[in-house]
DRENFI-339707 format. One line per field, with one value per residue (C-alpha): residue in one letter; y negated, z negated, x negated. Coordinates in steps of 0.02 Angstrom, whole numbers, padded with zeros to 5 digits. Each point is the difference from the previous one (the first is absolute). Layout:
BEGIN
aa	[A,...]
py	[Y,...]
pz	[Z,...]
px	[X,...]
***
This chain:
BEGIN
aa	[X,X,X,X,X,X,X,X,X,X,X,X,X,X,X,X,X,X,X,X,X,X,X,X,X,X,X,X,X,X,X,X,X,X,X,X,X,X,X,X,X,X,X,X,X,X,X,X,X,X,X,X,X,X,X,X,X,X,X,X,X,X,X,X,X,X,X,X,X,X,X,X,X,X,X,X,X,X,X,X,X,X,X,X,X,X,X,X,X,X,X,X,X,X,X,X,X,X,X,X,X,X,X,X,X,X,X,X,X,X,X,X,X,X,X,X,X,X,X,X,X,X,X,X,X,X,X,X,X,X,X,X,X,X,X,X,X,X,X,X,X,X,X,X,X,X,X,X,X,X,X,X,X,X,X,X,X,X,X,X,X,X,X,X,X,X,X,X,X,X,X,X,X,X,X,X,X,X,X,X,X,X,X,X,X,X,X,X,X,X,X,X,X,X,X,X,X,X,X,X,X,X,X,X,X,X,X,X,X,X,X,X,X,X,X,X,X,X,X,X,X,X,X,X,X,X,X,X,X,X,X,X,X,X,X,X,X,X,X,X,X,X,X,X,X,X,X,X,X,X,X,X,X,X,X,X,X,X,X,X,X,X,X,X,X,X,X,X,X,X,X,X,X,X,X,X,X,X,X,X,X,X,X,X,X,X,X,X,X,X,X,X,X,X,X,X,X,X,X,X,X,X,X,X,X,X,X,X,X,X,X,X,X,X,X,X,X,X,X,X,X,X,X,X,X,X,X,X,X,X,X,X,X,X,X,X,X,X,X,X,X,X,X,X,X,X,X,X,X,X,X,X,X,X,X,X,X,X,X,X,X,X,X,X,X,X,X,X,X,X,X,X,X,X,X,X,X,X,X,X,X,X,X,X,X,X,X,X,X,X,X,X,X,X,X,X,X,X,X,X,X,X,X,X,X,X,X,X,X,X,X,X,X,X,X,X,X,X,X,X,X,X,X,X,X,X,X,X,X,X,X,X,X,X,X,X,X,X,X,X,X,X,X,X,X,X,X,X,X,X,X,X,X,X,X,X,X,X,X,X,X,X,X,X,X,X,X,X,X,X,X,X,X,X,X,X,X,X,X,X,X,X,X,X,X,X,X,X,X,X,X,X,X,X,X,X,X,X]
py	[-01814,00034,00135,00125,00126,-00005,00098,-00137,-00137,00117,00011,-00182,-00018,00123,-00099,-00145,00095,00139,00038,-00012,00130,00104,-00142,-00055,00123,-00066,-00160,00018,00063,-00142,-00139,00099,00032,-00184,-00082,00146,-00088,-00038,-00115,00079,00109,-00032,-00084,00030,-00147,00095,-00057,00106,00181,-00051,-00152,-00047,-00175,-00002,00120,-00086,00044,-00011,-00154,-00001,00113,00002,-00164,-00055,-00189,-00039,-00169,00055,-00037,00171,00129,00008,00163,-00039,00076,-00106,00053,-00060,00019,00043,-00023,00070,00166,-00080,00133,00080,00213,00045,00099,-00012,00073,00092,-00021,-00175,00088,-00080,-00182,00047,00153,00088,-00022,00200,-00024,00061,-00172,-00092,00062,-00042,-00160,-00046,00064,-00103,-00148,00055,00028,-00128,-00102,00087,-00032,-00187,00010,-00100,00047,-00006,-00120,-00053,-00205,-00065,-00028,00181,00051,-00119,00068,00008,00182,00154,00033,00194,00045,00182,00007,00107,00028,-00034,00036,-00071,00105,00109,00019,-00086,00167,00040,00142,-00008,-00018,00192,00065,-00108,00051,00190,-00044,-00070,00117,00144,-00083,-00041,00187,00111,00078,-00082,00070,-00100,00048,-00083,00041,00101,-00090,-00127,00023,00076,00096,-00137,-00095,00117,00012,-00166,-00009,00120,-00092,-00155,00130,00044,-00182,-00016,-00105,-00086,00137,00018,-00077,00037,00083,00160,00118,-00106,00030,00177,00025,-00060,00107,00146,-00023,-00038,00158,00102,00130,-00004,00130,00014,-00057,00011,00127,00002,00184,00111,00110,-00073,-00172,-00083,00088,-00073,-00164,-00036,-00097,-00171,-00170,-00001,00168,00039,00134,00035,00070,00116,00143,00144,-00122,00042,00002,00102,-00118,-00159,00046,00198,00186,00153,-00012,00146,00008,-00009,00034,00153,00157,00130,00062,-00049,-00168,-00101,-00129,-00135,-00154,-00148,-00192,-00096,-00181,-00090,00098,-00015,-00195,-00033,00108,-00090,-00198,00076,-00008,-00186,-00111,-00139,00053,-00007,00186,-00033,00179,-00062,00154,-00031,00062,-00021,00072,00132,00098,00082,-00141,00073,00187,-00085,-00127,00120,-00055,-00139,-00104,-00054,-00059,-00113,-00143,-00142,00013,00190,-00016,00058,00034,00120,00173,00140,00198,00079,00161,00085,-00015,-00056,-00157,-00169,-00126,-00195,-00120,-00132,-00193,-00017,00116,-00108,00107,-00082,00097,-00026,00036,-00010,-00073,00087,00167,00086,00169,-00033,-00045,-00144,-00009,00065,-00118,00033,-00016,-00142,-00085,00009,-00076,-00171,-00007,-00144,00000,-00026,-00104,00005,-00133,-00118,-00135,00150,00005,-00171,00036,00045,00086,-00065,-00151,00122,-00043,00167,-00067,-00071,00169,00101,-00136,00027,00192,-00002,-00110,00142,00140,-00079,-00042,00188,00061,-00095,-00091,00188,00058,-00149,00011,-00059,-00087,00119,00050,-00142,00008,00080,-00019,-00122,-00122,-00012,00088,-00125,00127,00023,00184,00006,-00067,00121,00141,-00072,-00031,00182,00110,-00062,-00109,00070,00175,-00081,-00109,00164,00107,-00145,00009,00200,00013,-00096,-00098,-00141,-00038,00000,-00125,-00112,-00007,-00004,-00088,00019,00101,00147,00071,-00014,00176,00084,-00068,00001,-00157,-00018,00018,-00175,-00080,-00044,-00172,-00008,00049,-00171,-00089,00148,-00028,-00172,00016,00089,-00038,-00173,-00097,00070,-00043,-00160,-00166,00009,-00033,-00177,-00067,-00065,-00177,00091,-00041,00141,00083,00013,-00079,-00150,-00016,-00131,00002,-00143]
pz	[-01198,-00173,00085,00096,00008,00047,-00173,-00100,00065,-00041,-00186,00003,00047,-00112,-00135,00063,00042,-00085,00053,00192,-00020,00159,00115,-00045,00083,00191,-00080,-00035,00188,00066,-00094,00024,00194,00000,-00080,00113,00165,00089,00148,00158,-00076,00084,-00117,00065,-00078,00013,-00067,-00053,00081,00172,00034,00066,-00042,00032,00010,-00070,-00020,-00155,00003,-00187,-00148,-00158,-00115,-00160,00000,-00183,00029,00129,-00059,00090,00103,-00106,00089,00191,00135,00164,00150,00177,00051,00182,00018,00163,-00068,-00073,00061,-00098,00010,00034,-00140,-00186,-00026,-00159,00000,-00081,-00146,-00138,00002,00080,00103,00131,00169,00072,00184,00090,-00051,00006,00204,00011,-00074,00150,00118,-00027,00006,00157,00099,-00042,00046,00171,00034,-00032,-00117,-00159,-00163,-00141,-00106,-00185,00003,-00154,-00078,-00015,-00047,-00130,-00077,-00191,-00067,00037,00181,-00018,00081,00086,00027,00142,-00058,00157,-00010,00129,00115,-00008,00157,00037,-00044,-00164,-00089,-00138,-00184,-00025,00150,00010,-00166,00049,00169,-00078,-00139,00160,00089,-00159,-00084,00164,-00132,-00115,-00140,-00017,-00163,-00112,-00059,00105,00132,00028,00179,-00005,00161,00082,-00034,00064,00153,00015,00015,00125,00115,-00023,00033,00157,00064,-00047,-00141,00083,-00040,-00196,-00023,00152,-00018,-00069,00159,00105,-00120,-00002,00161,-00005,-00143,00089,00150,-00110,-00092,00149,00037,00179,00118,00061,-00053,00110,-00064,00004,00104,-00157,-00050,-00076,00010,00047,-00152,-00104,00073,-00020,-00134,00005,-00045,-00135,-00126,-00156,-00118,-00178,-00121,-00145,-00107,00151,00104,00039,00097,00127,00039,00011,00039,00079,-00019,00039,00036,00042,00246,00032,00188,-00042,00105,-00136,-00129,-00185,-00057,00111,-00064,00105,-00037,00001,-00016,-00132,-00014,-00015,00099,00165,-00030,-00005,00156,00060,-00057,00057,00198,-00035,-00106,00030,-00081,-00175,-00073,-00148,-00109,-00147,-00128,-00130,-00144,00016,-00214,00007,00093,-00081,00100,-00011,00060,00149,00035,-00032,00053,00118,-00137,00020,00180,-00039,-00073,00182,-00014,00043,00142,00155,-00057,-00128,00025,-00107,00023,-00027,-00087,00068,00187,-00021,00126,-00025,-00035,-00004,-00050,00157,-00065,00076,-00137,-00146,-00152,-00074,-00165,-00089,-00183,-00120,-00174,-00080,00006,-00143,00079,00080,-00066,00027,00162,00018,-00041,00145,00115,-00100,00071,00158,00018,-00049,-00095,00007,-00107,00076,-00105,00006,00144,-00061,00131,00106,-00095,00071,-00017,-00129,-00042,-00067,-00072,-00074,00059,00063,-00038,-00179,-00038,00049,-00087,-00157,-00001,00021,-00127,-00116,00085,-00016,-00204,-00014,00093,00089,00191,00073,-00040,00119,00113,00162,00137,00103,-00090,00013,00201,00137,00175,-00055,-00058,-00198,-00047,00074,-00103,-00184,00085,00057,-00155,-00137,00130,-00028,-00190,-00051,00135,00028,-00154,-00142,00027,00015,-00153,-00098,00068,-00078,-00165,-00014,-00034,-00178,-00001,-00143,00152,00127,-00092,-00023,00191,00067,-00179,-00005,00179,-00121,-00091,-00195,-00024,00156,00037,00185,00096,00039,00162,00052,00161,00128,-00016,-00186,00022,00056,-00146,-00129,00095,-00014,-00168,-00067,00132,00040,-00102,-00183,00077,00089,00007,-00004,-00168,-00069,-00156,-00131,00100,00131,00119,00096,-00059,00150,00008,00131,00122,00133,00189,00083]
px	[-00363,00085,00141,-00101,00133,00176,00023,-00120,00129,00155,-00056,-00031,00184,00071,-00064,00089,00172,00009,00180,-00072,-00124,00104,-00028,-00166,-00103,00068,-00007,-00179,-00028,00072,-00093,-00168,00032,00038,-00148,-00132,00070,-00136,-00050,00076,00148,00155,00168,00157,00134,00177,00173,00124,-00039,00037,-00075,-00207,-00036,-00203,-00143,-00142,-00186,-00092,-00135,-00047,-00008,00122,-00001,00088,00026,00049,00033,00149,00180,00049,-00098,-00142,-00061,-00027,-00095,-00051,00094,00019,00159,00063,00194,00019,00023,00154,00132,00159,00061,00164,-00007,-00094,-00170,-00016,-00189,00014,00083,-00143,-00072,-00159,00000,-00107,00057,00033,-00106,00167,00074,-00161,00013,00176,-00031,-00160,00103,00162,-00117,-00097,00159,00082,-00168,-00005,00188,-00028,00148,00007,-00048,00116,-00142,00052,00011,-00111,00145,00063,-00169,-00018,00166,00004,-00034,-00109,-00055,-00061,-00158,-00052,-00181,-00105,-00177,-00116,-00159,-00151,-00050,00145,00075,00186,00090,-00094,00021,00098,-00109,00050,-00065,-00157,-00066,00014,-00079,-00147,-00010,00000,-00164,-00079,00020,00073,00136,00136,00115,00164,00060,00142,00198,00122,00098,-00154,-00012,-00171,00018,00068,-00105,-00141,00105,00013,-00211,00039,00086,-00113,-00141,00063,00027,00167,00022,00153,00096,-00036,00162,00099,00175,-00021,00040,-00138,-00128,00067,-00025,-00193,-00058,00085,-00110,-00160,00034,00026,-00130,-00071,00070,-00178,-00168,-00175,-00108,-00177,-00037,00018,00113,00159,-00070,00146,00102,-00088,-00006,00170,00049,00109,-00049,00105,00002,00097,-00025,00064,-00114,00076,-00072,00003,-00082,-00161,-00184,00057,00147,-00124,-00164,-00010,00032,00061,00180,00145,-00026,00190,-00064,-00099,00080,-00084,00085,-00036,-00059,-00107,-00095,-00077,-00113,00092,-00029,00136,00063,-00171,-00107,00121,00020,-00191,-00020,00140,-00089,-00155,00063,00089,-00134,00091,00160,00038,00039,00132,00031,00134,-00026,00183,00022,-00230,-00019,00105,-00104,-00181,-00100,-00167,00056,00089,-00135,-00152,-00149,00075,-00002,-00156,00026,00108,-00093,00006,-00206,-00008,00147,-00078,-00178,-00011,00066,00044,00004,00182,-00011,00144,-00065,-00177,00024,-00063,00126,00011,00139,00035,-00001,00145,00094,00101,00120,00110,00067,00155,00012,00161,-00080,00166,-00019,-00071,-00018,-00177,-00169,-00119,-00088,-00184,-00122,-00121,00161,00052,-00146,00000,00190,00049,00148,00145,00152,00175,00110,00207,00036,00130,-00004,00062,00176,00056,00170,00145,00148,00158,-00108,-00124,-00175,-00083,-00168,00054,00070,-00180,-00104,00111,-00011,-00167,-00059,00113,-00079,-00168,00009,00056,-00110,-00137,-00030,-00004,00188,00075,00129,-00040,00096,00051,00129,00115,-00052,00097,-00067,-00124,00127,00059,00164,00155,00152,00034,00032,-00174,-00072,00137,-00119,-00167,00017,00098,-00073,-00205,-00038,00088,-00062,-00177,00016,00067,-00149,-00116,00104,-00031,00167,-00009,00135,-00048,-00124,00139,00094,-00155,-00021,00180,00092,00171,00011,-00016,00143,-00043,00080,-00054,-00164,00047,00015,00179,00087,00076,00093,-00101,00092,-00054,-00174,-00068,00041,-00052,-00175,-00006,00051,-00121,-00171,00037,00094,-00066,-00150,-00014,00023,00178,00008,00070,-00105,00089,00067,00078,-00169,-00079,-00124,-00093,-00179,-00005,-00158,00005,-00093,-00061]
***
């Protein structure tokens, strides 16, 4: 394949339209994600934002036909129209040509069809002459992989999955705002058989993480002394690590006995985080123990860790046991155990990560998410506007001083308000960008153009009406194939789908 890369294609296209260089990034996404379609992946043909006209199912791989008049670039599909169904109202999630379908609508879109199949009630199916209509049908595709059971994972989730069984641990590192934790929460759930839920309304899914976090009132001890203490542990933990954090918090130690009746400090023996969750996987091998450490490399990893480290390669699980100094007991880690570690790539106020721990995690980066800013305000494209600041932030000052989706979120959905968004930009991202700058403001300017006041060096306060177009202004349209060349014609490269 000559484009390996989604960046090898976007410098391709750069060269081609230079005055599109904002766009071409998605641009390249979309071509790439459409030429790696393989047999089996799901198509879903919409028109407009509201409107189903066929789910189809991929037969053959990506083709260019060079003696086609149009289409050059095709794809086999089979198409099935009875999915052919409209919404009442528009779904943002066909914002781009070729899109990932979100699972929620992927759901909504069986489940239309299945009802409507069980009432016996017709189908609203496209005649071949509506289909056939001149112009671009846009396409939303669901990766489906064999062997995957009908409510996959999402890719997200399924690469941390099998990162967790390969390696037992997993740092999620990248930008702020990211969704690293929850993401890892989101492995969680799936972890705990309830994968139905990654993308449920957000005070369901609540609800479920509450009662996986929850601590049993009681646990079954084994006849010793405080057995059931230390038993106790829920099937989901978090912790936050941080420069006070320490062994005694994780593994053991002597810790202030609240319940003493003496006077004077009373110290007792007591288990932490790690110790009380393998006790508690220990009693229930066949449930998945899930400890998500945030914040993982701003603790001192191998003081907290100790000499637990070494149990946590998958091979030694269960078999080989270690002394712990503190009390003298042997100790093994369950199989059943998984830690998931979040890790901001941004902050410059903690070192690099042990090698010997280094080694014994597996490590996946967390990109900015744009296909989760389907939606816009006051014409400005939410997901234009974060792919344009970040290819500003990232030629200042490299992939790990992104922005990340989350904030242009609220409640899981993108910002709907020019309120909401005036918020986002001078409240959460402007601080952030400024913190980056270190408070030069040559570098300010650079990032955020004419936003900044020449004589201030301050980005200036603006209308929440007015903000919109200042954005697009300067992220989007500068930057994308908005531009007219010199005839007046778009400057926007043209790619066809058969």
């Amino acid at each position: 394949m000559q484009y390996e890369t989604d960046l090898e294609l976007k410098a391709a296209l750069d060269q081609q339209w230079p005055r599109s260089t904002g766009g071409n990034l998605r641009l390249a996404r979309q071509m790439l994600a459409f030429r790696d379609l393989e047999r089996g992946d799901l198509v879903v043909a919409n028109r407009g934002k509201s409107e189903v006209l066929a789910v189809g199912t991929v037969v053959g791989g990506y083709a260019y036909d060079p003696e086609a008049q149009t289409h050059r670039h095709t794809v086999g599909v089979d198409w099935d129209t009875s999915y052919a169904q409209s919404f009442d109202a528009p779904r943002h999630a066909w914002q781009q040509t070729l899109a990932k379908v979100p699972g929620n609508l992927m759901r909504q879109i069986r489940h239309r069809r299945d009802q409507r199949e069980a009432n016996e009630v017709p189908g609203l199916v496209s005649d071949a002459n509506g289909v056939g209509e001149p112009g671009v049908v846009e396409t939303a595709v669901e990766v489906r992989r064999p062997g995957l059971p009908d409510a996959e994972l999402p890719d997200d989730v399924r690469k941390v999955w099998d990162l967790l069984e390969h390696k037992g641990q997993v740092v999620l590192q990248g930008p702020p705002g990211t969704g690293k934790t929850r993401l890892a929460l989101n492995v969680a759930l799936a972890l705990a058989g309830h994968a139905d839920l990654i993308e449920a309304a957000p005070g369901e899914r609540a609800a479920v993480l509450a009662r996986l976090s929850a601590v049993p009132e009681e646990a079954e001890g084994t006849g010793e002394e405080g057995a059931s203490e230390k038993a106790r542990a829920a099937r989901l933990t978090m912790v936050t690590f941080h420069p006070s954090y320490g062994y005694e918090d994780f593994v053991e130690g002597f810790r202030p006995d609240t319940t003493a009746d003496e006077a004077g400090l009373n110290l007792k023996m007591k288990d932490g985080v790690f110790l009380r969750v393998c006790a508690a996987a220990k009693k229930a091998p066949d449930d998945i123990y899930l400890i998500v450490v945030d914040e993982i490399n701003r603790g001192d990893l191998p003081r907290i860790l100790g000499e637990l480290i070494t149990l946590l390669e998958l091979d030694k699980r269960g078999s080989v046991s270690i002394t712990l100094p503190t009390s003298g007991r042997q100790q093994t880690v369950p199989p059943n155990v998984r830690i998931i570690g979040t890790m901001n790539s941004a902050d410059r106020s903690v070192g690099h990560i042990d090698s010997a721990i280094r080694r014994r995690f597996a490590f996946l980066d967390v990109p900015p998410d744009l296909d989760s800013l389907d939606g816009e305000v006051e014409g400005l494209g939410l997901a234009s506007l974060l792919e344009g600041l970040n290819e500003r932030l990232d030629a200042q000052f490299g992939p790990n001083h992104l922005l990340g989706q989350a904030y242009l979120l609220a409640d899981d959905r993108p910002l709907a308000t020019a309120e909401q968004l005036s918020h986002a930009f001078h409240h959460e991202i402007v601080p952030l960008v400024a913190d980056y700058c270190l408070g030069r403001p040559e570098m300010l300017r650079a990032v955020l153009g004419e936003l900044v006041d020449d004589g201030t060096g301050r980005v200036v306060q603006t209308n929440p009406t007015d903000l919109p177009g200042m954005l697009a202004k300067v992220f989007v349209t500068a930057g994308t194939a908005q531009a007219a060349d010199e005839d007046g014609a778009s400057a926007e490269p043209e790619w066809d789908e058969g």
